[in-house]
Steps between C-alpha positions, in 0.01 A plus 500: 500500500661843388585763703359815473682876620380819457620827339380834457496608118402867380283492850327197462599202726543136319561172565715298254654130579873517655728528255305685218698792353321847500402468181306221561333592745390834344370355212293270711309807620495637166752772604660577094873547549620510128759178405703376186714241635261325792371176434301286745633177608809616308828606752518853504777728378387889536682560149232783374496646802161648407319353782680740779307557765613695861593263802467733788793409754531700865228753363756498150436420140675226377439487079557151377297259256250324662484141307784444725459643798354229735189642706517492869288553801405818534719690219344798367526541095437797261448412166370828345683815655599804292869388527425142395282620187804737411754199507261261326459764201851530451556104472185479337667738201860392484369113434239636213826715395686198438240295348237692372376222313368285790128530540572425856749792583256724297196373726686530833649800407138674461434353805722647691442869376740563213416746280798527287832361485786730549768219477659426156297160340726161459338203329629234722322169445606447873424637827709247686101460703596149606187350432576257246794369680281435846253300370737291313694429751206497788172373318689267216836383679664548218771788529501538102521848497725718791669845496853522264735792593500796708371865480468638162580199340228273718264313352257209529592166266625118477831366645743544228188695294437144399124420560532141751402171442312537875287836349152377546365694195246605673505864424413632854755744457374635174126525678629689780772726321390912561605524141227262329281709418549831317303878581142540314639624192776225474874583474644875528777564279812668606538821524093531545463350864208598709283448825182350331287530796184419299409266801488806752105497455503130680606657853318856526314346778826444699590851458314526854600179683854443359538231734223322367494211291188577237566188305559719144668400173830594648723221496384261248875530330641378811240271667419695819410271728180723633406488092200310452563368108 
């Protein structure tokens, strides 16, 4: 029998079982923190770091992504100050800066707030997300597919960039890559990158509850777990 702690988020106590991350146990209130990288029953890696939310510490905010942070007894959490929004935005456009043609980053980017992107556009077929890697290696045992390199020169592939005779073929990493599926009017060209935002309509009603999860379009290019397909 699981057991159960609770934490105070945006004023509102919850209960969640022991060992549920923040994230977790905000969406199971239907508390909407924005996320690229979580997957349930997937281990967690905070690489988008768009789900920051405010762990307050000795009266102190504490920013740090919250599909990792493990809830505890009595913590208090703030998912949707003016600080946190601010931070968000800014992640939210350098990721749709470096791949602007990722219906995903496009989605989460309207999401959070952007309204234009002051950061020069890339067209990285990449953002290093981590999701294709996890479930591989979590869901399918596999380990087909890891991270070659460092820094710049990172990126996701095969041992060797030879595909294994252990790959699975079972294309979970193509279903859950950010960069499957393209913005509404297909690929931009270089040189004539933009924020589509043509989605923006989907969320007016959050406009007044940010915090709230209003089940919208938002996050079909991504599979948002609170998404009902």
């Amino acid at each position: 029998m699981s057991q159960y702690i609770t934490l105070n988020i945006d004023g509102s106590d919850v209960s969640t079982p022991k060992g549920s991350s923040v994230m977790e146990a905000a969406l199971r209130y239907g508390i909407c923190i924005p996320h690229l990288c979580y997957l349930p029953t997937i281990s967690e890696s905070g690489a988008c770091r768009i789900c920051i939310v405010e762990n307050i510490v000795d009266g102190k905010p504490v920013i740090t992504s919250s599909c990792t942070l493990v809830a505890k007894e009595g913590m208090v959490i703030r998912t949707n100050t003016e600080k946190i929004r601010r931070l968000r935005r800014n992640i939210a456009e350098l990721l749709v800066a470096q791949a602007p043609n990722s219906r995903a980053l496009q989605d989460i980017a309207v999401k959070c707030g952007v309204k234009e992107v002051r950061y020069p556009f890339r067209h990285d077929d990449c953002v290093l997300c981590g999701r294709c890697v996890r479930v591989c290696e979590d869901l399918y045992q596999a380990r087909a597919i890891g991270f070659i390199g460092r820094g710049s020169q990172r990126y996701v592939g095969f041992p060797f960039d030879v595909r294994p005779d252990f790959c699975k073929r079972c294309w979970a990493c193509v279903d859950l890559c950010l960069m499957k599926e393209t913005p509404c009017d297909g690929p931009m060209e270089i040189g004539k990158e933009y924020l589509c935002g043509k989605c923006e309509s989907t969320i007016f009603a959050g406009q007044y509850d940010a915090g709230d999860c209003i089940r919208c379009d938002m996050g079909k290019g991504f599979g948002c777990t609170r998404h009902k397909f």
